[in-house]
C-alpha positions in Angstrom: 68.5 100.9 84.8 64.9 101.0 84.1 62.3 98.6 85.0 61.5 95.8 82.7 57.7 96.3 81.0 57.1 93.1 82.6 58.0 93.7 86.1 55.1 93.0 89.0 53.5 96.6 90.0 54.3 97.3 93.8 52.2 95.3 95.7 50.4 97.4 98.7 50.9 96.5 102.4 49.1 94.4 103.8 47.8 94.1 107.5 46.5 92.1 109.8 43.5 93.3 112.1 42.3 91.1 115.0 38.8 92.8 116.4 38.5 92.2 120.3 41.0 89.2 120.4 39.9 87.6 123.5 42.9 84.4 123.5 46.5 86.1 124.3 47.8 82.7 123.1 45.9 83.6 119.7 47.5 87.2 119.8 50.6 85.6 120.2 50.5 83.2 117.4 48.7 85.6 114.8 52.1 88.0 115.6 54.3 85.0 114.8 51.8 84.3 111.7 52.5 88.0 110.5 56.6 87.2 110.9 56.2 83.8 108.7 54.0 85.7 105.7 56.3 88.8 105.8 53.4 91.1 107.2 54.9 93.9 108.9 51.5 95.6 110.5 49.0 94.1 113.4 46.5 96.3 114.1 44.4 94.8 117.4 40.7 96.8 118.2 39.5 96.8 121.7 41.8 93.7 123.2 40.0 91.7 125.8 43.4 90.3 126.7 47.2 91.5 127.6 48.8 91.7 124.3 52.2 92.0 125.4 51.6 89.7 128.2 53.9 86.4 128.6 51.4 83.9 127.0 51.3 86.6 123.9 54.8 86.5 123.7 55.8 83.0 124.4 53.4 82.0 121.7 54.9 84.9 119.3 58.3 83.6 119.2 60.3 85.0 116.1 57.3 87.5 116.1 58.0 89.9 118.7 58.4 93.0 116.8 55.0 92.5 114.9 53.8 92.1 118.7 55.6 95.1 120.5 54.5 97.0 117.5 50.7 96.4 117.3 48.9 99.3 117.1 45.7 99.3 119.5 42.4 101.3 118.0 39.1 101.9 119.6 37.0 100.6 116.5 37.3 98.6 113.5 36.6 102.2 111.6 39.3 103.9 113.3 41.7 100.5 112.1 40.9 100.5 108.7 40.8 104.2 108.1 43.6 104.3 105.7 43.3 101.3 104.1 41.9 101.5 100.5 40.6 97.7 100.2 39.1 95.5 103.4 38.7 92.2 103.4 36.4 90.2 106.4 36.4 87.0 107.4 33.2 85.6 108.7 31.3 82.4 108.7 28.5 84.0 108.4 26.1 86.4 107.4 22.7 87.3 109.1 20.9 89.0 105.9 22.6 89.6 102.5 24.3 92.8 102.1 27.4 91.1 101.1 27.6 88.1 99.6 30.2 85.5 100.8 33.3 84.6 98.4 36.2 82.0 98.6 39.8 82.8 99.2 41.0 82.7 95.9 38.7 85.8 94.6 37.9 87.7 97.8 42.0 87.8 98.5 43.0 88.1 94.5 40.8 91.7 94.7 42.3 92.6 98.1 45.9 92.7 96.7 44.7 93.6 92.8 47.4 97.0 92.0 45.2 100.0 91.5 46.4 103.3 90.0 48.6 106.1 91.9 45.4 108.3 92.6 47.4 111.4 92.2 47.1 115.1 93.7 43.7 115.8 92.1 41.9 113.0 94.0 43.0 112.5 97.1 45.9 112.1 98.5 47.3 108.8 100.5 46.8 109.1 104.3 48.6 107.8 107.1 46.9 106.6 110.5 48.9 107.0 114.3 48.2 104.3 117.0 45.0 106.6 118.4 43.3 106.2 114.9 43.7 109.8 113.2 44.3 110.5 110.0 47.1 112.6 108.3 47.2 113.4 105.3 50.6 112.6 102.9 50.9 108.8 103.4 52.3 106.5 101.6 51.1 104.4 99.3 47.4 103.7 101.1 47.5 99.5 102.5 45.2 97.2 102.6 43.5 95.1 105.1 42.3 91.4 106.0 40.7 91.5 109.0 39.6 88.8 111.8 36.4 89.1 114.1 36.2 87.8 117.9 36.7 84.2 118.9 33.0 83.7 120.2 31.1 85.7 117.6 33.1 86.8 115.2 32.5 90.4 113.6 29.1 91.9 113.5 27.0 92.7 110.7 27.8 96.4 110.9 31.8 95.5 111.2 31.3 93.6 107.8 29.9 96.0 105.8 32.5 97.8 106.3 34.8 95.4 104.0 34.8 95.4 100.7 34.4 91.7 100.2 33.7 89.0 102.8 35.3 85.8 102.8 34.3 82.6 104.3 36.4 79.1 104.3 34.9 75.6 103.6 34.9 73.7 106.4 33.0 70.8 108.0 29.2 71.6 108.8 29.9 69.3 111.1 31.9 71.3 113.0 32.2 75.1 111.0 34.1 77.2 113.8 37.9 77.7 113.4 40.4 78.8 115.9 41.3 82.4 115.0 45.2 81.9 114.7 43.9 78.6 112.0 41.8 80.7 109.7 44.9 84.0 110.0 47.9 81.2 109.0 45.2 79.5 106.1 44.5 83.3 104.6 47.8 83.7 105.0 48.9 81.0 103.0 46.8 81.5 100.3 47.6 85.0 99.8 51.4 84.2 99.4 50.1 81.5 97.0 48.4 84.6 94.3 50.7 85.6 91.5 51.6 89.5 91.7 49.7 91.3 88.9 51.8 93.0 86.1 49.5 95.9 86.2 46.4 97.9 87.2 43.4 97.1 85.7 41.9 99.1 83.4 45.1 102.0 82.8 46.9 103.7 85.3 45.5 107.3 85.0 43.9 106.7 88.5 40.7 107.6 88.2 39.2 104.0 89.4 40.9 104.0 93.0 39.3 102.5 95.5 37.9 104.8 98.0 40.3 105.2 101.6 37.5 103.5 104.2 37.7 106.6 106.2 36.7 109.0 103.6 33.9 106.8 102.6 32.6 106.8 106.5 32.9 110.2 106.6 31.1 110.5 103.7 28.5 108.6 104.7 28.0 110.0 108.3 27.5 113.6 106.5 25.1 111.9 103.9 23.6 110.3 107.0 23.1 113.8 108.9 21.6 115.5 106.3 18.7 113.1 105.5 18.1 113.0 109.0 17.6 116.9 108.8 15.5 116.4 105.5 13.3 114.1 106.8 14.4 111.2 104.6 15.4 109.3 107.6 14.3 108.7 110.9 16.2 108.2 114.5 14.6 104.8 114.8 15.5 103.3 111.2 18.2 105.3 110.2 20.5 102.5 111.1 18.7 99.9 109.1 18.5 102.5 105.9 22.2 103.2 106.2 23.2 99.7 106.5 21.4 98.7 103.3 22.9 102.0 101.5 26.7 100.9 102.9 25.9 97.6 101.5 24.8 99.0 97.9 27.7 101.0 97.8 30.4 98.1 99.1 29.3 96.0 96.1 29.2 98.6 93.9 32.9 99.0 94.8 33.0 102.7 95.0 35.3 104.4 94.0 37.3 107.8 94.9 36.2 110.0 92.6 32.6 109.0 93.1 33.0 109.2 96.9 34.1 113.2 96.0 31.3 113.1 93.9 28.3 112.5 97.0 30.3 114.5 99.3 30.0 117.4 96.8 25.9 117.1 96.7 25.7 116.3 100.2 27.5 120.0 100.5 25.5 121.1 98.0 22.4 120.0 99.5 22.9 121.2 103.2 23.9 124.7 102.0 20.8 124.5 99.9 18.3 123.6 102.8 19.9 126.3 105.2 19.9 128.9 102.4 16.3 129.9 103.0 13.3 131.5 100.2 13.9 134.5 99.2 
């Protein structure tokens, strides 16, 4: 039988990073989080604890497969590599690359259907517990991701997100436990409606960019106008920075991500060419 016009598109996977989780009692309670919300995928960067310790797994309770199944990555790039749409949490924000968004809109976008890319883009990728890609994935996920209990994420690990989100809490006291804010975005994503369909058509062209594509991208875009001369070793971080931030809100997209990578290929062949 064929599927009703009004049937929900396929909503994509969702997972659950935790950058540097220092708390094993936090690990263990995020995995048990993941069981209640029906999230299959914990992705954990550079542990400062035992993950599969006892305290992780006393805490984890119906959650042990979401545990025993975390994937460990040395980066928050190397987590989020095949993920097309990245949401951070932070509670705040240094300078204003990025501005700050609720639950409701920053979570809305994260699990918004988008097009089936197709062959001539790019195909979906895959990622194995050491962070590589492979190409021929399955339908690309998407991820919500959690910074460190101290600090929280860094200015560099946000701009790698597509949205940030912050929740309202008392000035008084702002700071909230990590497994708190993983169970309240949690919550509120179970509480969005699934959307009937992508926005604007379905002939793919408006995908969201896979994160490690667009790092790639940018590290190439980076080396060449360091060759040029457009850069410099000493503010080539700051340059990039406000660049990754233009192009986050911009909310790039695949075929413009192919687009760059084509002049920036373009461009090198150009400069090593040499006059005739």
């Amino acid at each position: 039988m064929s599927a009703s016009p009004e049937a929900a598109s396929p909503a994509p996977e969702i997972v659950v990073v935790l950058v540097e989780p220092a708390g094993p009692l936090n690990v263990g309670s995020v995995a048990r989080l993941c069981a209640n919300f029906a999230i299959a995928q914990l992705r954990l960067v550079a542990p400062r604890c035992n993950p599969l310790g006892e305290e992780a797994r006393r805490m984890a309770v119906h959650g042990q497969a979401q545990l025993e199944q975390a994937a460990t990555f040395a980066s928050l790039a190397a987590a989020i590599a095949d993920c097309r749409r990245v949401v951070a949490t932070s509670g705040r924000l240094e300078r204003e690359e990025l501005p700050l968004e609720g639950p409701g809109s920053a979570l809305s976008w994260l699990i918004e259907p988008e097009a089936d890319p197709g062959v001539d883009i790019n195909p979906g990728v895959s990622i194995n517990p050491g962070g590589a890609i492979n190409p021929g994935g399955a339908m690309a996920p998407v991820a919500l991701v959690f910074g460190r209990e101290d600090r929280g994420l860094s200015n560099d690990e946000l701009l790698q997100a597509g949205k940030i989100l912050r929740l309202e809490s008392s000035a008084d006291y702002a700071s909230l436990n990590l497994s708190h804010a993983v169970a309240i975005c949690l919550h509120e994503l179970r509480r969005i409606p699934a959307a009937k369909e992508p926005p604007g058509g379905s002939d793919g062209a408006g995908v969201t960019s896979l994160r490690g594509v667009l790092e790639s991208t940018l590290a190439d875009g980076q080396d060449l106008l360091l060759e040029v001369g457009f850069l410099h070793p000493h503010t080539a971080h700051a340059r990039m920075a406000k660049l990754r931030g233009l192009l986050q809100r911009a909310q790039i997209r695949e075929g413009e991500v192919a687009l760059i990578r084509g002049m920036v290929r373009q461009l090198r062949w150009a400069t090593t060419r040499g006059t005739p």
